[in-house]
PyMOL CGO cylinders between C-alpha atoms (Angstrom):
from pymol import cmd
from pymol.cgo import CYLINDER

trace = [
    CYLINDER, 0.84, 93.31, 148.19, -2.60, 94.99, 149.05, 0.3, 1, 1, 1, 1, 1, 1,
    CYLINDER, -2.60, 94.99, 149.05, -3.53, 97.42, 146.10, 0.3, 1, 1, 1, 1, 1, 1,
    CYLINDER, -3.53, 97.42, 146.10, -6.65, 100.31, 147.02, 0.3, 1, 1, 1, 1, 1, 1,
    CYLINDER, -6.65, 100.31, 147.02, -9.32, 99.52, 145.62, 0.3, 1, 1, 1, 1, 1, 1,
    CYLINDER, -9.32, 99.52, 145.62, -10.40, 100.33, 142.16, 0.3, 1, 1, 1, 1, 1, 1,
    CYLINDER, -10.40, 100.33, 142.16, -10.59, 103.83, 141.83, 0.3, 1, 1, 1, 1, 1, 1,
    CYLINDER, -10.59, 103.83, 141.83, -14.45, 104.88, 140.38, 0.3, 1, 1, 1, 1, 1, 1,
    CYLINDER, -14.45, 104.88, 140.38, -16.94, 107.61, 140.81, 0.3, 1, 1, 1, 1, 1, 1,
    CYLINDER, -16.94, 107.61, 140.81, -20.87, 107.76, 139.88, 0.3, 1, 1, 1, 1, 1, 1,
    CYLINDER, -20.87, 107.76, 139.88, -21.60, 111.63, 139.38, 0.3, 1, 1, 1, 1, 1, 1,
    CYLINDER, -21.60, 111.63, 139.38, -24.94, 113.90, 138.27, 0.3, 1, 1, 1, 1, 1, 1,
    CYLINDER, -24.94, 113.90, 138.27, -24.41, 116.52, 135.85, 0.3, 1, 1, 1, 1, 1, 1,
    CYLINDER, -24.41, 116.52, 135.85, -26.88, 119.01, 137.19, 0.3, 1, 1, 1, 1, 1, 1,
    CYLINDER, -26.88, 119.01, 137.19, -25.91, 122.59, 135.52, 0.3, 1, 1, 1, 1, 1, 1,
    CYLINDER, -25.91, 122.59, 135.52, -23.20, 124.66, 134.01, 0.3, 1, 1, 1, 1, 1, 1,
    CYLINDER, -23.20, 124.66, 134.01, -20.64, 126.54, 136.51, 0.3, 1, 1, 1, 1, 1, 1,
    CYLINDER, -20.64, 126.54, 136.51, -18.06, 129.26, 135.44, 0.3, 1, 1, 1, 1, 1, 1,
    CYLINDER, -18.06, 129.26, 135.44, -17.96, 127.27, 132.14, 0.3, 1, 1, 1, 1, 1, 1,
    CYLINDER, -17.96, 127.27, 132.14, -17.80, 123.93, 133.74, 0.3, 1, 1, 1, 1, 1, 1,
    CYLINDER, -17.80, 123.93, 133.74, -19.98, 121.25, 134.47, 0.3, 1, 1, 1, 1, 1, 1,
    CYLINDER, -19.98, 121.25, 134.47, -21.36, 121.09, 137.62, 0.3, 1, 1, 1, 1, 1, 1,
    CYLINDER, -21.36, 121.09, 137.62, -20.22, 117.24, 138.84, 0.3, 1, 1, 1, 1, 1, 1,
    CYLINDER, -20.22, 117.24, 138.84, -22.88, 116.27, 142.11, 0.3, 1, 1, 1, 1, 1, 1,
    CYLINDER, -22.88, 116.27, 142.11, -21.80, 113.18, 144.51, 0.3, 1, 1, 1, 1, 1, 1,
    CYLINDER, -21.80, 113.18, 144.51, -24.98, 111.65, 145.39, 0.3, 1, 1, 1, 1, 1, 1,
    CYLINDER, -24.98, 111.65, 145.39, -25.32, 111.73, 149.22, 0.3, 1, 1, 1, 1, 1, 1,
    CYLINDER, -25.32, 111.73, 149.22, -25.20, 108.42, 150.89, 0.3, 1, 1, 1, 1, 1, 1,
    CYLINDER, -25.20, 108.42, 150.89, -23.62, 106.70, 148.45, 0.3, 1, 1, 1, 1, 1, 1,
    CYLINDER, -23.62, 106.70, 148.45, -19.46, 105.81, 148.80, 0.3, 1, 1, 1, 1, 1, 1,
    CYLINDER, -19.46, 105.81, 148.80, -17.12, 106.96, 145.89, 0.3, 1, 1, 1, 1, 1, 1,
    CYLINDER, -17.12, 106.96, 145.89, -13.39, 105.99, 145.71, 0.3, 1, 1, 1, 1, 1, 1,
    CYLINDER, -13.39, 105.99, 145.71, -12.36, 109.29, 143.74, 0.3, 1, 1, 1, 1, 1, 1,
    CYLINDER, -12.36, 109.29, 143.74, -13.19, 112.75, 144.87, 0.3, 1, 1, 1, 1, 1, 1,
    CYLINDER, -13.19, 112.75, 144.87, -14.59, 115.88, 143.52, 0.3, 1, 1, 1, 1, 1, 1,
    CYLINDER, -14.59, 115.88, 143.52, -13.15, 119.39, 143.96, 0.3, 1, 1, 1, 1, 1, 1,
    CYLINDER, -13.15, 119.39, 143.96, -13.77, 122.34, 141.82, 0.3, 1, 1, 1, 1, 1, 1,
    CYLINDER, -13.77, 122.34, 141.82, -16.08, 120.64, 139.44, 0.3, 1, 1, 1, 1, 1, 1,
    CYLINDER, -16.08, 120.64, 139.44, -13.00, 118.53, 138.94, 0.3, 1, 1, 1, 1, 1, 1,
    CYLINDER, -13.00, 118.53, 138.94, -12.16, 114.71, 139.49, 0.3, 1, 1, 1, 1, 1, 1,
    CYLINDER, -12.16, 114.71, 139.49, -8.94, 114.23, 141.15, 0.3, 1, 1, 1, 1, 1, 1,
    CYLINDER, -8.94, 114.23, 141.15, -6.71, 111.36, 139.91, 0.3, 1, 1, 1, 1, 1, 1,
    CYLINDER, -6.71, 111.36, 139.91, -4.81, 109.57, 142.71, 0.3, 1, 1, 1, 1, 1, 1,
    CYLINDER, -4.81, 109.57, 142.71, -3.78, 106.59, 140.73, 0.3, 1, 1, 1, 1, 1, 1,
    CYLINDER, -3.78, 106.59, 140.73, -2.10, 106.37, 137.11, 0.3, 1, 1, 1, 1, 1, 1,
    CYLINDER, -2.10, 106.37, 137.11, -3.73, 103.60, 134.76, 0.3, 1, 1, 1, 1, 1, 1,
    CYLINDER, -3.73, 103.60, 134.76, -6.51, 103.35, 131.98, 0.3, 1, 1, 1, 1, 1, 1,
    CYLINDER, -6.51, 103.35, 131.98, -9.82, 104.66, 132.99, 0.3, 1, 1, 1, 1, 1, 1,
    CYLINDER, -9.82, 104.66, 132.99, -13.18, 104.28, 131.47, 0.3, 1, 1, 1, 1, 1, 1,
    CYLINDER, -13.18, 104.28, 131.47, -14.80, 107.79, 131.33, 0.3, 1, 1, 1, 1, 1, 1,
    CYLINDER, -14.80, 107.79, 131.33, -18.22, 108.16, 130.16, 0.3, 1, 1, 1, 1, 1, 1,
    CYLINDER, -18.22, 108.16, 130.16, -20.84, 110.94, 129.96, 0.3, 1, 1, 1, 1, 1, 1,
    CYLINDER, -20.84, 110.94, 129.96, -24.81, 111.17, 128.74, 0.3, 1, 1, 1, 1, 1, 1,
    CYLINDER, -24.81, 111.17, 128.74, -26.93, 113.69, 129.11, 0.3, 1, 1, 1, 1, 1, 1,
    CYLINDER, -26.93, 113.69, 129.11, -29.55, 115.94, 126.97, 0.3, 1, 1, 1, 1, 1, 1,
    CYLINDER, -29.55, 115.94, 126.97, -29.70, 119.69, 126.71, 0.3, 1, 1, 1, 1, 1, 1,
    CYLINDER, -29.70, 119.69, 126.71, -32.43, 122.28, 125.32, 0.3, 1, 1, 1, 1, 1, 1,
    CYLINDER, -32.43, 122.28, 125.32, -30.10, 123.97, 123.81, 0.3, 1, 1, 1, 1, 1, 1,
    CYLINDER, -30.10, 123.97, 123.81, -27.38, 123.33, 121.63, 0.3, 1, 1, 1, 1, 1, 1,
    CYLINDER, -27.38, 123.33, 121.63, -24.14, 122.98, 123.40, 0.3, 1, 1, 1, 1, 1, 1,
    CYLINDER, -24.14, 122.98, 123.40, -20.23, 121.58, 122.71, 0.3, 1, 1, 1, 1, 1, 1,
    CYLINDER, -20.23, 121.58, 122.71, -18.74, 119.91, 125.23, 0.3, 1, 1, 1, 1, 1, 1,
    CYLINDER, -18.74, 119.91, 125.23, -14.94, 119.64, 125.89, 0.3, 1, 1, 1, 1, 1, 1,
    CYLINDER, -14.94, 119.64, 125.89, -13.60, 117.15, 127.93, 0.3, 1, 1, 1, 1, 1, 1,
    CYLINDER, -13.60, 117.15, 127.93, -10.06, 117.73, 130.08, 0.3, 1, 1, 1, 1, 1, 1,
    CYLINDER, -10.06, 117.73, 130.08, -7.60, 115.50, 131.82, 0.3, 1, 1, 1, 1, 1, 1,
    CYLINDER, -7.60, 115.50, 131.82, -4.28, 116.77, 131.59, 0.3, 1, 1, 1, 1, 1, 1,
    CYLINDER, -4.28, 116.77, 131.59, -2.89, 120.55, 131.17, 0.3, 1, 1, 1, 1, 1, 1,
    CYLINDER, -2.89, 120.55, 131.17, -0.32, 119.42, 128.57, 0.3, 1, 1, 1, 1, 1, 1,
    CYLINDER, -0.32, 119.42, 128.57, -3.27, 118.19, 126.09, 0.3, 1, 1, 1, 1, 1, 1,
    CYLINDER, -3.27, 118.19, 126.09, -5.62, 119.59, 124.35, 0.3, 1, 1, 1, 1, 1, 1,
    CYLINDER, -5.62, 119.59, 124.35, -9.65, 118.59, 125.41, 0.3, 1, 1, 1, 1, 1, 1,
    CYLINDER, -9.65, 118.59, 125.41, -11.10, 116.12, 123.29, 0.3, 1, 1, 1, 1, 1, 1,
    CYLINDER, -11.10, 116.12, 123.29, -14.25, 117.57, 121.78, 0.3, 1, 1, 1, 1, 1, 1,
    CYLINDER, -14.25, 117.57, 121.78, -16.86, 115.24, 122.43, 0.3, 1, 1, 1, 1, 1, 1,
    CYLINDER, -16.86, 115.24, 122.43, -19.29, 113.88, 119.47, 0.3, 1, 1, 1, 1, 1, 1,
    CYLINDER, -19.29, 113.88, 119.47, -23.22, 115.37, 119.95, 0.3, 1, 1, 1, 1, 1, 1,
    CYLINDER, -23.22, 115.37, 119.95, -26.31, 113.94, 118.61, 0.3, 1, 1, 1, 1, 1, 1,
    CYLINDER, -26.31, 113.94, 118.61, -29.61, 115.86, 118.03, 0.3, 1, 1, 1, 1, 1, 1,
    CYLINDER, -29.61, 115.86, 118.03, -28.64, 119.09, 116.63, 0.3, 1, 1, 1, 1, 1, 1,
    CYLINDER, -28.64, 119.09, 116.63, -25.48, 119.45, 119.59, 0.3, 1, 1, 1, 1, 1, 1,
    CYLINDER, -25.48, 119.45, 119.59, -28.50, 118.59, 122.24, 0.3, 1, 1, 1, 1, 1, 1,
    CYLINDER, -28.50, 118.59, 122.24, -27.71, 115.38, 123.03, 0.3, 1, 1, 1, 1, 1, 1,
    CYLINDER, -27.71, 115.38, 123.03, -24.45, 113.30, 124.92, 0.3, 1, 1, 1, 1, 1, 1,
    CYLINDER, -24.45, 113.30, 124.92, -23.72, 109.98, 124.79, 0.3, 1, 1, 1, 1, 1, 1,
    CYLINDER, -23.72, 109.98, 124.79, -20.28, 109.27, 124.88, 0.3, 1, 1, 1, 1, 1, 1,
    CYLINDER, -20.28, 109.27, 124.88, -17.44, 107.35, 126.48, 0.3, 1, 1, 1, 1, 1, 1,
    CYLINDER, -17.44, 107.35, 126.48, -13.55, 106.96, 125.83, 0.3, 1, 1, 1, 1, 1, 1,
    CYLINDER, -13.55, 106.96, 125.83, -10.68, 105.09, 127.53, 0.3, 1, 1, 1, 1, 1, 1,
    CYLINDER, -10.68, 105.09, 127.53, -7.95, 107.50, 128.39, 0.3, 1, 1, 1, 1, 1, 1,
    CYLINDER, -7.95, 107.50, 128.39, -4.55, 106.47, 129.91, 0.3, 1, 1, 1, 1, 1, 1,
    CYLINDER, -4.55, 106.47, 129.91, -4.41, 108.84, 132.98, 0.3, 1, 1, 1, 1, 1, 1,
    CYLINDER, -4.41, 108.84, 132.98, -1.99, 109.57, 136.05, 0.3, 1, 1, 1, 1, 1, 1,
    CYLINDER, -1.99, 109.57, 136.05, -1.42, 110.89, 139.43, 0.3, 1, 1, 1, 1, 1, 1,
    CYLINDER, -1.42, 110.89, 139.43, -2.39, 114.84, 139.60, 0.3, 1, 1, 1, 1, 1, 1,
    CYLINDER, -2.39, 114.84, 139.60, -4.40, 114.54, 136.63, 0.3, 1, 1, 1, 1, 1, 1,
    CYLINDER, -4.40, 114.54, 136.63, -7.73, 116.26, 136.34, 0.3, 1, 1, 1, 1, 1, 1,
    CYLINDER, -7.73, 116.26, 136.34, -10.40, 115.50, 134.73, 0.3, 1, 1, 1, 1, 1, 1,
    CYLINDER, -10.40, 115.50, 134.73, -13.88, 118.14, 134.17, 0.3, 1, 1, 1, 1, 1, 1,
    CYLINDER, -13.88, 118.14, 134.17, -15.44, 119.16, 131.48, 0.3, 1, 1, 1, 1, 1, 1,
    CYLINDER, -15.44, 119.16, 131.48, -16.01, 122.96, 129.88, 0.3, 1, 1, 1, 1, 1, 1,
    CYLINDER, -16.01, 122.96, 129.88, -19.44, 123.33, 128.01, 0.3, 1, 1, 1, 1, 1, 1,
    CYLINDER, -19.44, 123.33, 128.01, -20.14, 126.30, 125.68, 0.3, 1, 1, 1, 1, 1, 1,
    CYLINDER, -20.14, 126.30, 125.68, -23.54, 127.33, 123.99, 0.3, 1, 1, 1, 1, 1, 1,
    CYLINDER, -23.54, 127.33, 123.99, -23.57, 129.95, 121.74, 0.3, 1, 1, 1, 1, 1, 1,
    CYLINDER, -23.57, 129.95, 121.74, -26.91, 131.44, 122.50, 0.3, 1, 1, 1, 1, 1, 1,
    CYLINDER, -26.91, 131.44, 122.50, -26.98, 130.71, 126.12, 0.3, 1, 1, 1, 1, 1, 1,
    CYLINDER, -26.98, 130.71, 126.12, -24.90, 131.39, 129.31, 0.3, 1, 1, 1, 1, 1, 1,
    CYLINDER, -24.90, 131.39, 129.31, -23.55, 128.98, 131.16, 0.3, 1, 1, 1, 1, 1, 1,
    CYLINDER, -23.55, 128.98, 131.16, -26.21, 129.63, 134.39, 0.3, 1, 1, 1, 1, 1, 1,
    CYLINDER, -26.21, 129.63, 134.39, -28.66, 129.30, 132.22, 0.3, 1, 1, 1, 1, 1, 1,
    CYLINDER, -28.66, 129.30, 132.22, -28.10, 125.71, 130.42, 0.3, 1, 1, 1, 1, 1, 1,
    CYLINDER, -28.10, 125.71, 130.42, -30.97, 123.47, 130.90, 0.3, 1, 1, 1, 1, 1, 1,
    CYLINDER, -30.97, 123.47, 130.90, -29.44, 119.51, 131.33, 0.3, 1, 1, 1, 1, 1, 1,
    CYLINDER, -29.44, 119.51, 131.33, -31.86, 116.62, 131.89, 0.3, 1, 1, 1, 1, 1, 1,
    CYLINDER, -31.86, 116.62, 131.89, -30.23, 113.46, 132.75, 0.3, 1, 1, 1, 1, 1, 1,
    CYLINDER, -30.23, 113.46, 132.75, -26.64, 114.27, 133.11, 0.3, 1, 1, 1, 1, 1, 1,
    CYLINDER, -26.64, 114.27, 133.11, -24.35, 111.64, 134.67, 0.3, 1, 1, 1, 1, 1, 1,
    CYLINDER, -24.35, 111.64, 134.67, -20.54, 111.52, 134.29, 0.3, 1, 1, 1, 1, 1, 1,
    CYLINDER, -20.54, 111.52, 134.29, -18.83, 107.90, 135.40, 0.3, 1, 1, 1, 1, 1, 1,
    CYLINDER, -18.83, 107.90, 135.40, -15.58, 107.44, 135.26, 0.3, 1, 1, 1, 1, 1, 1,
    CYLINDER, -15.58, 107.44, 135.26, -13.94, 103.80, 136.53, 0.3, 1, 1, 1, 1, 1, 1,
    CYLINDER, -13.94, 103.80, 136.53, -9.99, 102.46, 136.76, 0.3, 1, 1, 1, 1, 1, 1,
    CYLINDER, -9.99, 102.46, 136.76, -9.78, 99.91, 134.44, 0.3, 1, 1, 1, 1, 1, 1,
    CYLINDER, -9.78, 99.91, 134.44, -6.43, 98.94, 135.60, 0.3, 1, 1, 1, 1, 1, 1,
    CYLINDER, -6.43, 98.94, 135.60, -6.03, 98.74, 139.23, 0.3, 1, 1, 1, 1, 1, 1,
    CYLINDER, -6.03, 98.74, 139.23, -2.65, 97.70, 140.33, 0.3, 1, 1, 1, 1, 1, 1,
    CYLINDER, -2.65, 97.70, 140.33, -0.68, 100.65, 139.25, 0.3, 1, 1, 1, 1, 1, 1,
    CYLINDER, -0.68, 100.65, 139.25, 0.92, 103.50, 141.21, 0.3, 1, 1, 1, 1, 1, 1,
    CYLINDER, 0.92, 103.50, 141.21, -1.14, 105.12, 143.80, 0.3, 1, 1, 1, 1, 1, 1,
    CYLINDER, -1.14, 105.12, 143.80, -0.20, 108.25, 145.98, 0.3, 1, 1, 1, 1, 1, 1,
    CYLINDER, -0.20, 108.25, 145.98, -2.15, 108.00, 149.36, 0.3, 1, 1, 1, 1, 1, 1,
]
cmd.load_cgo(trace, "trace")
C-alpha cells in the first residue's frame, strides 16, 4: 500500500482579511496542503499538529476554526492580547477547514499590524483516509 505523503504546510501570517488571517505560501518552496480563501483545505482525516506565533501592536483575540459543527477554540495571548504563541493537536478530517478570525477592538481588520506571523500545521498520523 503506498500512502501520500504526510500532509504539512509552512505559512506567513502577513495581515488581517475580511476578519481572517491572511495565510501566504512562500514562493518556491513545495507544500503538501493547499490554501484557498485564507483557508487550509484538509484532504486527509487524522491528528494534526497546528501551531501559530506571531506579535501584534495592538491587542487582538484570535479564534481558531476547523470544522463548521464546532465552536473556534479561542487561542491563549501573552503581552496584554499582543502576543501568539500557541499550538494544539486537533483530530481533523476530509473537507475540514481550518483559518483563523482575528478581532481587535480598537482597530480594523486592514489595519492590524503583525510582525512575525507563521501558521504550521503538520499530519501527525499519515496512513489514514485520503480523498485524491
Amino acid at each position: 500500500v503506498k500512502y501520500p505523503p504526510i500532509q504539512s504546510l509552512t505559512a506567513q501570517v502577513t495581515r488581517c482579511e475580511n476578519g481572517r488571517l491572511f495565510i501566504s505560501l512562500p514562493r518556491n518552496e513545495y507544500q503538501t496542503m493547499e490554501v484557498e480563501n485564507n483557508s487550509i483545505a484538509i484532504t486527509c482525516d487524522g491528528l494534526y499538529l497546528i501551531y501559530m506565533k506571531g506579535s501584534f501592536f495592538q491587542e487582538v483575540k484570535i479564534n481558531l476554526h476547523f470544522r463548521k459543527s464546532r465552536s473556534p477554540i479561542s487561542m491563549p495571548m501573552m503581552n496584554n492580547g499582543q502576543r501568539v504563541d500557541f499550538n494544539v493537536v486537533a483530530s481533523l478530517a476530509y473537507k475540514d477547514k481550518v483559518y483563523l478570525t482575528v478581532n481587535a477592538p480598537d482597530t480594523s481588520c486592514e489595519d492590524l499590524q503583525i510582525n512575525d506571523g507563521e501558521l504550521i500545521v503538520v499530519q501527525l498520523t499519515p496512513g489514514r483516509f485520503c480523498a485524491h
